[in-house]
C-alpha positions in Angstrom: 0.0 0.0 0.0 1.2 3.4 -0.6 1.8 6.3 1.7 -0.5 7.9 0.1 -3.4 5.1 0.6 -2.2 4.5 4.4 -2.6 8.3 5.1 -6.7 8.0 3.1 -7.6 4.8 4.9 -6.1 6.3 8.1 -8.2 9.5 7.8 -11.1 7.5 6.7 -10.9 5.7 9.7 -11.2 8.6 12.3 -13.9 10.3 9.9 -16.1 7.1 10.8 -15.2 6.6 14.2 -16.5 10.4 15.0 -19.5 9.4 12.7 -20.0 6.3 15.0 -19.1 7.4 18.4 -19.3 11.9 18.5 -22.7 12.2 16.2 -24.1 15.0 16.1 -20.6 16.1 14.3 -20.3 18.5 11.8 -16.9 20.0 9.3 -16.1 23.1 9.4 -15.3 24.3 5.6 -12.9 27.3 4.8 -13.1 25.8 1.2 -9.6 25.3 0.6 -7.7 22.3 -0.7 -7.4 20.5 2.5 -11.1 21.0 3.1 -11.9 19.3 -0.3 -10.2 16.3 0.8 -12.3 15.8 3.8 -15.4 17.2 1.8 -14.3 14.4 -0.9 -14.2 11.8 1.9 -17.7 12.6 4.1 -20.0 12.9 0.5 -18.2 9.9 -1.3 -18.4 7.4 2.1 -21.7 9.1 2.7 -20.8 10.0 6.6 -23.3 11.5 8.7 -21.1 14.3 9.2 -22.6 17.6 8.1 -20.7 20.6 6.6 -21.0 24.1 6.9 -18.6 27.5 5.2 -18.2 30.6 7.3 -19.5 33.6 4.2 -17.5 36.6 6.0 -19.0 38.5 3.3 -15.5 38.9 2.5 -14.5 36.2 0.5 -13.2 36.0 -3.6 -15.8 35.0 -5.9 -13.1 31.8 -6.6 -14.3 31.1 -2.7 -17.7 31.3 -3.5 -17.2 29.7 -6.5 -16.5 26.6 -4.9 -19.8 26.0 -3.2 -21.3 25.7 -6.4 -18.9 23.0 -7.6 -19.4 20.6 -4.5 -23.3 21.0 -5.1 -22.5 20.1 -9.3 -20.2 17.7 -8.4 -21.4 15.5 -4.8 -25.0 17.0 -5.1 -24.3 18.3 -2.0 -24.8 21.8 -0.8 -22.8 22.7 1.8 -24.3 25.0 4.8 -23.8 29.0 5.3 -23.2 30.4 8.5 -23.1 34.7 8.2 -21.9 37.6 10.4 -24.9 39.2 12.6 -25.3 42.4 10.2 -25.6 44.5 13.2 -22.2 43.6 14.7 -20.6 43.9 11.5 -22.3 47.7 10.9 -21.1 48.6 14.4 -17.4 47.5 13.6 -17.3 49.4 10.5 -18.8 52.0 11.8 -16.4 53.1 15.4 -13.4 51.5 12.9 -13.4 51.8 9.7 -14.4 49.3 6.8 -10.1 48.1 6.9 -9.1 48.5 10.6 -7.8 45.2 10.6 -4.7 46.9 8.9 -4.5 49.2 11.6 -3.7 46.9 14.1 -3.5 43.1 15.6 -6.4 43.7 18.0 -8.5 45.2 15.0 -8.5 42.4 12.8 -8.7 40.1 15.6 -11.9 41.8 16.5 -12.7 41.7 12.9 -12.6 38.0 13.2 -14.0 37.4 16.0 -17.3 39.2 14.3 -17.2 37.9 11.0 -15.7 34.4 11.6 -16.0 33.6 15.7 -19.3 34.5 16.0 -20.1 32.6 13.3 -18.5 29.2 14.5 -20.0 29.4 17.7 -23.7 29.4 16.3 -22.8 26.4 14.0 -21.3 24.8 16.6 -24.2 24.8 18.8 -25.9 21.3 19.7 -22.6 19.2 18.1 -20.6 16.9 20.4 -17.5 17.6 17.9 -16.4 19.7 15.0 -13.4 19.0 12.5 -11.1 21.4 10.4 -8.7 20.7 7.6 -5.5 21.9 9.7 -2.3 20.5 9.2 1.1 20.5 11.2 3.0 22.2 8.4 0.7 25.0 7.6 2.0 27.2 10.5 4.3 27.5 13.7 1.0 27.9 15.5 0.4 25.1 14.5 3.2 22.8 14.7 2.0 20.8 17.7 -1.6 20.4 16.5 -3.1 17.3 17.0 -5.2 14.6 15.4 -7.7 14.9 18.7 -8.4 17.5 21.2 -10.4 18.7 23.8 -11.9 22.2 22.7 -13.1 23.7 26.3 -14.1 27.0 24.2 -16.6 24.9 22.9 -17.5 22.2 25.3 -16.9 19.5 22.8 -14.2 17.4 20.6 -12.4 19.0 18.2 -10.6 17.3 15.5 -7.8 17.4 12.7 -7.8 13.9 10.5 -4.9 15.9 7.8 -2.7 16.9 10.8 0.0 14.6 9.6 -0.3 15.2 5.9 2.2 17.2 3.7 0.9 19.6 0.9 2.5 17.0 -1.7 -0.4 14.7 -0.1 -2.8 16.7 -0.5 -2.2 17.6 -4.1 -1.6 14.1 -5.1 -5.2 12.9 -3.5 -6.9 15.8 -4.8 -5.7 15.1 -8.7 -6.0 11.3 -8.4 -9.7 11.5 -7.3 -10.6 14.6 -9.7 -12.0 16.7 -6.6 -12.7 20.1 -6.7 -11.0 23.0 -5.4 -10.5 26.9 -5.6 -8.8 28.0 -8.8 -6.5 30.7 -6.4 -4.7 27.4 -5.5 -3.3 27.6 -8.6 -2.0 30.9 -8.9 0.0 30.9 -5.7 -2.5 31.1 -3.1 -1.8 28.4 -1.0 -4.0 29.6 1.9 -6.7 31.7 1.4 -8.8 33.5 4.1 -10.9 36.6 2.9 -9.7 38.5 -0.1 -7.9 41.9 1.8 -6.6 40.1 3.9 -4.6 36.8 1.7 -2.6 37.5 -1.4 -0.5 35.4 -3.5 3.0 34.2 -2.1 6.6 33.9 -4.0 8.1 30.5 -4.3 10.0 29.4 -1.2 7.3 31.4 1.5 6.0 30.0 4.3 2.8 28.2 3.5 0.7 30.8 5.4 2.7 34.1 4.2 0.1 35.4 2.4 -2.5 35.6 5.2 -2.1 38.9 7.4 1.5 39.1 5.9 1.7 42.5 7.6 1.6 40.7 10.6 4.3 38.3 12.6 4.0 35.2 12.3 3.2 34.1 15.7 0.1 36.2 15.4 -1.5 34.8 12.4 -4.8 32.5 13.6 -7.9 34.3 13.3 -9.0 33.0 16.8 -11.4 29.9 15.4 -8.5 27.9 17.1 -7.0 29.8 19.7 -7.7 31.1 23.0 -5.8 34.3 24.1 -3.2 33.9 21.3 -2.8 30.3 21.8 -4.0 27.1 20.1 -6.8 25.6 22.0 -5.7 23.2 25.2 -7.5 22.3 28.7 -4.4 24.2 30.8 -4.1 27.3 28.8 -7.5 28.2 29.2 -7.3 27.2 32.8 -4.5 29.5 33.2 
Protein backbone atom coordinates (compact mmCIF):
# COMPACT_ATOMS: atom_id res chain seq x y z
CA UNK A 1 0.00 0.00 0.00
CA UNK A 2 1.23 3.42 -0.63
CA UNK A 3 1.78 6.35 1.73
CA UNK A 4 -0.53 7.95 0.13
CA UNK A 5 -3.39 5.08 0.61
CA UNK A 6 -2.23 4.51 4.43
CA UNK A 7 -2.57 8.28 5.13
CA UNK A 8 -6.70 8.01 3.10
CA UNK A 9 -7.59 4.84 4.93
CA UNK A 10 -6.11 6.34 8.07
CA UNK A 11 -8.21 9.47 7.85
CA UNK A 12 -11.14 7.51 6.74
CA UNK A 13 -10.93 5.66 9.69
CA UNK A 14 -11.23 8.56 12.35
CA UNK A 15 -13.94 10.35 9.95
CA UNK A 16 -16.14 7.14 10.82
CA UNK A 17 -15.20 6.62 14.17
CA UNK A 18 -16.46 10.39 14.99
CA UNK A 19 -19.54 9.41 12.72
CA UNK A 20 -20.02 6.30 15.01
CA UNK A 21 -19.11 7.38 18.39
CA UNK A 22 -19.33 11.86 18.48
CA UNK A 23 -22.67 12.19 16.15
CA UNK A 24 -24.09 15.04 16.12
CA UNK A 25 -20.59 16.09 14.33
CA UNK A 26 -20.33 18.48 11.84
CA UNK A 27 -16.91 19.96 9.35
CA UNK A 28 -16.15 23.08 9.45
CA UNK A 29 -15.29 24.30 5.63
CA UNK A 30 -12.88 27.26 4.84
CA UNK A 31 -13.15 25.80 1.21
CA UNK A 32 -9.62 25.28 0.64
CA UNK A 33 -7.69 22.29 -0.66
CA UNK A 34 -7.41 20.51 2.49
CA UNK A 35 -11.06 21.03 3.10
CA UNK A 36 -11.88 19.34 -0.25
CA UNK A 37 -10.21 16.31 0.83
CA UNK A 38 -12.30 15.82 3.78
CA UNK A 39 -15.36 17.21 1.83
CA UNK A 40 -14.28 14.39 -0.93
CA UNK A 41 -14.24 11.77 1.93
CA UNK A 42 -17.68 12.58 4.10
CA UNK A 43 -19.96 12.87 0.55
CA UNK A 44 -18.22 9.89 -1.29
CA UNK A 45 -18.41 7.42 2.14
CA UNK A 46 -21.70 9.10 2.67
CA UNK A 47 -20.82 9.99 6.63
CA UNK A 48 -23.30 11.52 8.67
CA UNK A 49 -21.05 14.26 9.20
CA UNK A 50 -22.63 17.62 8.10
CA UNK A 51 -20.73 20.62 6.58
CA UNK A 52 -21.05 24.14 6.92
CA UNK A 53 -18.60 27.47 5.20
CA UNK A 54 -18.24 30.58 7.30
CA UNK A 55 -19.50 33.59 4.22
CA UNK A 56 -17.45 36.64 6.01
CA UNK A 57 -18.99 38.47 3.26
CA UNK A 58 -15.53 38.93 2.45
CA UNK A 59 -14.52 36.20 0.53
CA UNK A 60 -13.25 36.03 -3.56
CA UNK A 61 -15.83 35.04 -5.91
CA UNK A 62 -13.07 31.79 -6.60
CA UNK A 63 -14.29 31.11 -2.68
CA UNK A 64 -17.69 31.30 -3.50
CA UNK A 65 -17.22 29.71 -6.52
CA UNK A 66 -16.53 26.61 -4.92
CA UNK A 67 -19.77 25.98 -3.15
CA UNK A 68 -21.34 25.72 -6.45
CA UNK A 69 -18.89 22.95 -7.64
CA UNK A 70 -19.35 20.65 -4.52
CA UNK A 71 -23.27 21.00 -5.11
CA UNK A 72 -22.48 20.12 -9.33
CA UNK A 73 -20.15 17.67 -8.42
CA UNK A 74 -21.35 15.46 -4.82
CA UNK A 75 -24.96 16.98 -5.11
CA UNK A 76 -24.30 18.26 -2.02
CA UNK A 77 -24.83 21.77 -0.84
CA UNK A 78 -22.78 22.66 1.83
CA UNK A 79 -24.34 25.01 4.81
CA UNK A 80 -23.80 29.04 5.26
CA UNK A 81 -23.18 30.41 8.54
CA UNK A 82 -23.07 34.68 8.17
CA UNK A 83 -21.87 37.58 10.36
CA UNK A 84 -24.86 39.18 12.61
CA UNK A 85 -25.31 42.40 10.16
CA UNK A 86 -25.57 44.55 13.19
CA UNK A 87 -22.16 43.55 14.67
CA UNK A 88 -20.59 43.92 11.51
CA UNK A 89 -22.34 47.69 10.90
CA UNK A 90 -21.08 48.60 14.42
CA UNK A 91 -17.43 47.50 13.61
CA UNK A 92 -17.35 49.44 10.50
CA UNK A 93 -18.79 52.05 11.83
CA UNK A 94 -16.37 53.07 15.35
CA UNK A 95 -13.37 51.53 12.90
CA UNK A 96 -13.41 51.77 9.70
CA UNK A 97 -14.43 49.29 6.81
CA UNK A 98 -10.14 48.09 6.91
CA UNK A 99 -9.14 48.52 10.55
CA UNK A 100 -7.76 45.22 10.55
CA UNK A 101 -4.66 46.88 8.88
CA UNK A 102 -4.53 49.16 11.63
CA UNK A 103 -3.73 46.87 14.11
CA UNK A 104 -3.47 43.12 15.56
CA UNK A 105 -6.42 43.72 17.99
CA UNK A 106 -8.45 45.21 15.05
CA UNK A 107 -8.46 42.41 12.79
CA UNK A 108 -8.68 40.12 15.56
CA UNK A 109 -11.94 41.77 16.51
CA UNK A 110 -12.72 41.69 12.91
CA UNK A 111 -12.64 38.02 13.15
CA UNK A 112 -14.03 37.36 15.98
CA UNK A 113 -17.34 39.16 14.35
CA UNK A 114 -17.22 37.94 11.05
CA UNK A 115 -15.73 34.37 11.65
CA UNK A 116 -15.98 33.58 15.69
CA UNK A 117 -19.32 34.55 16.02
CA UNK A 118 -20.12 32.62 13.29
CA UNK A 119 -18.54 29.24 14.46
CA UNK A 120 -20.02 29.43 17.75
CA UNK A 121 -23.73 29.45 16.32
CA UNK A 122 -22.76 26.40 13.96
CA UNK A 123 -21.32 24.85 16.64
CA UNK A 124 -24.23 24.82 18.82
CA UNK A 125 -25.89 21.33 19.65
CA UNK A 126 -22.60 19.21 18.11
CA UNK A 127 -20.65 16.93 20.36
CA UNK A 128 -17.51 17.56 17.85
CA UNK A 129 -16.40 19.67 15.02
CA UNK A 130 -13.37 19.00 12.54
CA UNK A 131 -11.12 21.35 10.41
CA UNK A 132 -8.74 20.67 7.58
CA UNK A 133 -5.50 21.90 9.66
CA UNK A 134 -2.30 20.50 9.16
CA UNK A 135 1.10 20.50 11.16
CA UNK A 136 3.00 22.17 8.36
CA UNK A 137 0.69 24.95 7.60
CA UNK A 138 2.00 27.24 10.46
CA UNK A 139 4.30 27.51 13.69
CA UNK A 140 1.02 27.95 15.47
CA UNK A 141 0.43 25.06 14.47
CA UNK A 142 3.16 22.79 14.71
CA UNK A 143 2.04 20.85 17.67
CA UNK A 144 -1.57 20.42 16.53
CA UNK A 145 -3.12 17.25 17.01
CA UNK A 146 -5.23 14.59 15.37
CA UNK A 147 -7.71 14.89 18.71
CA UNK A 148 -8.37 17.46 21.18
CA UNK A 149 -10.36 18.73 23.81
CA UNK A 150 -11.93 22.24 22.68
CA UNK A 151 -13.05 23.71 26.26
CA UNK A 152 -14.10 27.03 24.21
CA UNK A 153 -16.59 24.88 22.90
CA UNK A 154 -17.46 22.25 25.28
CA UNK A 155 -16.88 19.47 22.79
CA UNK A 156 -14.20 17.39 20.63
CA UNK A 157 -12.36 18.98 18.24
CA UNK A 158 -10.57 17.28 15.48
CA UNK A 159 -7.84 17.41 12.73
CA UNK A 160 -7.76 13.94 10.51
CA UNK A 161 -4.94 15.85 7.80
CA UNK A 162 -2.74 16.87 10.79
CA UNK A 163 0.03 14.57 9.63
CA UNK A 164 -0.32 15.22 5.88
CA UNK A 165 2.18 17.22 3.75
CA UNK A 166 0.88 19.57 0.90
CA UNK A 167 2.45 17.00 -1.72
CA UNK A 168 -0.43 14.65 -0.13
CA UNK A 169 -2.84 16.69 -0.50
CA UNK A 170 -2.20 17.61 -4.09
CA UNK A 171 -1.57 14.09 -5.07
CA UNK A 172 -5.21 12.94 -3.45
CA UNK A 173 -6.86 15.80 -4.79
CA UNK A 174 -5.65 15.10 -8.67
CA UNK A 175 -6.05 11.35 -8.41
CA UNK A 176 -9.66 11.51 -7.26
CA UNK A 177 -10.57 14.57 -9.71
CA UNK A 178 -11.97 16.67 -6.59
CA UNK A 179 -12.68 20.10 -6.65
CA UNK A 180 -10.97 22.96 -5.41
CA UNK A 181 -10.53 26.87 -5.58
CA UNK A 182 -8.80 28.02 -8.82
CA UNK A 183 -6.49 30.72 -6.44
CA UNK A 184 -4.69 27.38 -5.53
CA UNK A 185 -3.32 27.63 -8.61
CA UNK A 186 -2.05 30.91 -8.93
CA UNK A 187 0.03 30.94 -5.67
CA UNK A 188 -2.52 31.12 -3.07
CA UNK A 189 -1.80 28.38 -0.95
CA UNK A 190 -4.00 29.58 1.91
CA UNK A 191 -6.72 31.75 1.42
CA UNK A 192 -8.80 33.52 4.10
CA UNK A 193 -10.89 36.65 2.88
CA UNK A 194 -9.70 38.53 -0.08
CA UNK A 195 -7.89 41.88 1.82
CA UNK A 196 -6.64 40.13 3.91
CA UNK A 197 -4.58 36.81 1.71
CA UNK A 198 -2.57 37.54 -1.45
CA UNK A 199 -0.49 35.43 -3.48
CA UNK A 200 3.00 34.16 -2.07
CA UNK A 201 6.63 33.89 -3.96
CA UNK A 202 8.09 30.48 -4.26
CA UNK A 203 9.96 29.44 -1.22
CA UNK A 204 7.31 31.44 1.53
CA UNK A 205 5.97 29.99 4.30
CA UNK A 206 2.80 28.24 3.55
CA UNK A 207 0.71 30.78 5.36
CA UNK A 208 2.67 34.09 4.22
CA UNK A 209 0.06 35.41 2.41
CA UNK A 210 -2.54 35.59 5.22
CA UNK A 211 -2.15 38.92 7.37
CA UNK A 212 1.48 39.14 5.91
CA UNK A 213 1.71 42.53 7.63
CA UNK A 214 1.63 40.71 10.59
CA UNK A 215 4.27 38.31 12.59
CA UNK A 216 4.05 35.17 12.29
CA UNK A 217 3.20 34.10 15.69
CA UNK A 218 0.05 36.20 15.39
CA UNK A 219 -1.46 34.81 12.36
CA UNK A 220 -4.84 32.53 13.63
CA UNK A 221 -7.92 34.34 13.31
CA UNK A 222 -9.00 33.01 16.83
CA UNK A 223 -11.38 29.88 15.40
CA UNK A 224 -8.48 27.92 17.11
CA UNK A 225 -7.01 29.79 19.70
CA UNK A 226 -7.67 31.13 22.96
CA UNK A 227 -5.77 34.27 24.15
CA UNK A 228 -3.15 33.90 21.33
CA UNK A 229 -2.80 30.31 21.76
CA UNK A 230 -4.02 27.07 20.07
CA UNK A 231 -6.77 25.63 21.99
CA UNK A 232 -5.67 23.20 25.17
CA UNK A 233 -7.55 22.35 28.70
CA UNK A 234 -4.40 24.19 30.80
CA UNK A 235 -4.06 27.30 28.84
CA UNK A 236 -7.53 28.18 29.20
CA UNK A 237 -7.26 27.15 32.77
CA UNK A 238 -4.51 29.45 33.24
Amino acid sequence: MSELATRVQDTRAILERIAAEFTPAVFASSLALEDMVLTDLILKNKLPIGIFSLETGRLHRETLAVLEQVKAHYGYEIALFRPQTELVDAYVAANGLNAFYDSVEMRRECCRVRKVEPLGRALLGNKAWITGQRRAQSATRSDLRVEEDDPAHFMTKFNPLADWSEAEVWEYIRANAVPYNALHDRGYPSIGCEPCTRAIQPGEDVRAGRWWWENPESKECGLHVVDGKLIRIKSVAA
